[in-house]
C-alpha positions as CSV (number, residue, x, y, z in Angstrom):
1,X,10.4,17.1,6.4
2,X,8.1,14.5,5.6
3,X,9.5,10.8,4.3
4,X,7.7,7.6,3.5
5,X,9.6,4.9,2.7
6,X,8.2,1.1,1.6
7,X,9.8,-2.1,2.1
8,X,9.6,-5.7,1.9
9,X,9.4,-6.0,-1.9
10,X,11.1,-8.8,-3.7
11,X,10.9,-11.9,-5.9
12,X,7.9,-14.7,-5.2
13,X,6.5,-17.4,-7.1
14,X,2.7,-17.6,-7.7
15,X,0.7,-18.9,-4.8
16,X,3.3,-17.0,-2.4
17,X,3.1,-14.1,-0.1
18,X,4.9,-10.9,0.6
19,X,4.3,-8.5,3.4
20,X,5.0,-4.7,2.6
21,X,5.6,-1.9,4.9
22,X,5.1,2.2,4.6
23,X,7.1,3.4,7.4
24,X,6.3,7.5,7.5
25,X,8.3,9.9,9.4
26,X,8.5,13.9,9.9
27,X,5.2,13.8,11.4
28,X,2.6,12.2,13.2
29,X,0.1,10.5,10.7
30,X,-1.7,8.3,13.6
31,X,-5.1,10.4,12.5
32,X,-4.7,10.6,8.9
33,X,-5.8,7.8,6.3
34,X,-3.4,6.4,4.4
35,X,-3.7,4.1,1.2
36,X,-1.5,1.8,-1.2
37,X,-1.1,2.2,-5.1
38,X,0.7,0.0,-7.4
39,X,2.2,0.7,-10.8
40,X,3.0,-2.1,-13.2
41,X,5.5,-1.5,-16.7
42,X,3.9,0.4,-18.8
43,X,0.7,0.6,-17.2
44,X,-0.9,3.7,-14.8
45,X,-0.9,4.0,-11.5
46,X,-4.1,2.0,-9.8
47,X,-5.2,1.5,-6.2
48,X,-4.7,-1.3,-4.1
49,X,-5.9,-0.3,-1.0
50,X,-7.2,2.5,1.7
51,X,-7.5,2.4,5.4
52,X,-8.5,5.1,7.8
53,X,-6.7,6.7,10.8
54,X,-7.8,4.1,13.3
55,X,-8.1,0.6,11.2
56,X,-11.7,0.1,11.6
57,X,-12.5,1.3,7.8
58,X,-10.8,-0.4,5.1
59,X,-11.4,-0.5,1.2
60,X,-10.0,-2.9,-1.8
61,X,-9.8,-2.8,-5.2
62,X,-11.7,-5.7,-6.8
63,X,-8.2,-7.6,-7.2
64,X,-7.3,-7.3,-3.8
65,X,-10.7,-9.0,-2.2
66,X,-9.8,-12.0,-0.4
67,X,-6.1,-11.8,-1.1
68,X,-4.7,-8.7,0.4
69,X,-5.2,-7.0,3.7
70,X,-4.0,-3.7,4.6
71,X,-3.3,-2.4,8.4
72,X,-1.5,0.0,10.4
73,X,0.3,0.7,13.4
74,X,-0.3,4.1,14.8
75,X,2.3,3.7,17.4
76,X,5.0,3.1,14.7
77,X,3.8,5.2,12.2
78,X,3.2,2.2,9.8
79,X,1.1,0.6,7.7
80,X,1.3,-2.6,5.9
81,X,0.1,-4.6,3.1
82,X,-0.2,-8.5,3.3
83,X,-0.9,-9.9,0.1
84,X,-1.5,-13.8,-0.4
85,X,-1.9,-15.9,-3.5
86,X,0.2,-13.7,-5.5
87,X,-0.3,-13.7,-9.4
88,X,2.2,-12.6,-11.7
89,X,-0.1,-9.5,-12.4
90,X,0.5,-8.7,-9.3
91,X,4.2,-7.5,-10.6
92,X,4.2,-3.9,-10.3
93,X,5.9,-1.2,-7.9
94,X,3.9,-1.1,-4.8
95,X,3.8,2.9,-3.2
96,X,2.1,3.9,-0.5
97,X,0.4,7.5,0.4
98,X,-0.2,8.9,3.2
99,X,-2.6,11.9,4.9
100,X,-5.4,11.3,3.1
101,X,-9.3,11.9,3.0
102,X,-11.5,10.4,5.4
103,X,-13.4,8.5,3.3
104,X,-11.4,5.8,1.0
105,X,-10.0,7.7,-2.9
106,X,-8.4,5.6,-5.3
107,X,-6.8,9.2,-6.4
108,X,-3.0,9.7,-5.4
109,X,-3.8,13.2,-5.7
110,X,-5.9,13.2,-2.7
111,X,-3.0,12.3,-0.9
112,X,-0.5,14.7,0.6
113,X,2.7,12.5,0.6
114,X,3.6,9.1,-1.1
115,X,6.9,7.3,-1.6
116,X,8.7,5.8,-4.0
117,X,8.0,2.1,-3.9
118,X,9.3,-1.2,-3.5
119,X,9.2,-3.2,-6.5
120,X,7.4,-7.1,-5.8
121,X,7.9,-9.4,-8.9
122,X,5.6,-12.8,-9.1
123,X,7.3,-15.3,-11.2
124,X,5.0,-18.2,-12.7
């Protein structure tokens, strides 16, 4: 049985930083793509950020440029998301998917498992 479970979430002030994790376990996933989505109150579901199986590819949504980097550590199963200069509309529940396409999708359904998130609030 395949889990995914996201940490590192919490409470910041704008201008501070947060690391999150996606630690996935049931399987191996040290080939597959994996990605991070966020979901904000009353909003949908939007992308953050996709990397392929060995780190070399990466992809951002236009927020993200210059503020967030995603990576991965195939030896843990894990990827992360370091994100810098937070804003407040950066508040949102942070997921991340895994076994994904090879090319970068900003579509959860192109992703076989995801988890449930770790909520990150950015007070101003």
């Amino acid at each position: 049985q395949v889990h995914v479970v996201e940490s590192g979430g919490g409470l910041v002030q704008a201008g501070g930083s947060l690391r999150l994790s996606c630690a996935a376990s049931g399987r191996t996933f040290s080939r597959d793509s994996m990605a991070w989505f966020r979901q904000a109150l009353g909003k949908e579901r939007e992308f953050v950020a996709f990397i392929n199986w060995s780190g070399h590819n990466t992809n951002y949504a236009e927020f993200g440029k210059g503020r967030f980097t995603i990576s991965r550590d195939n030896a843990k199963n894990t990827m992360y998301l370091q994100m810098n200069n937070l804003k407040p509309e950066d508040t949102a529940v942070y997921s991340c998917a895994v076994q994904g396409p090879i090319t970068s999708s900003p579509l959860l359904r192109d992703y076989s498992f995801w988890g449930q998130g770790t909520q990150v609030t950015v007070s101003s």
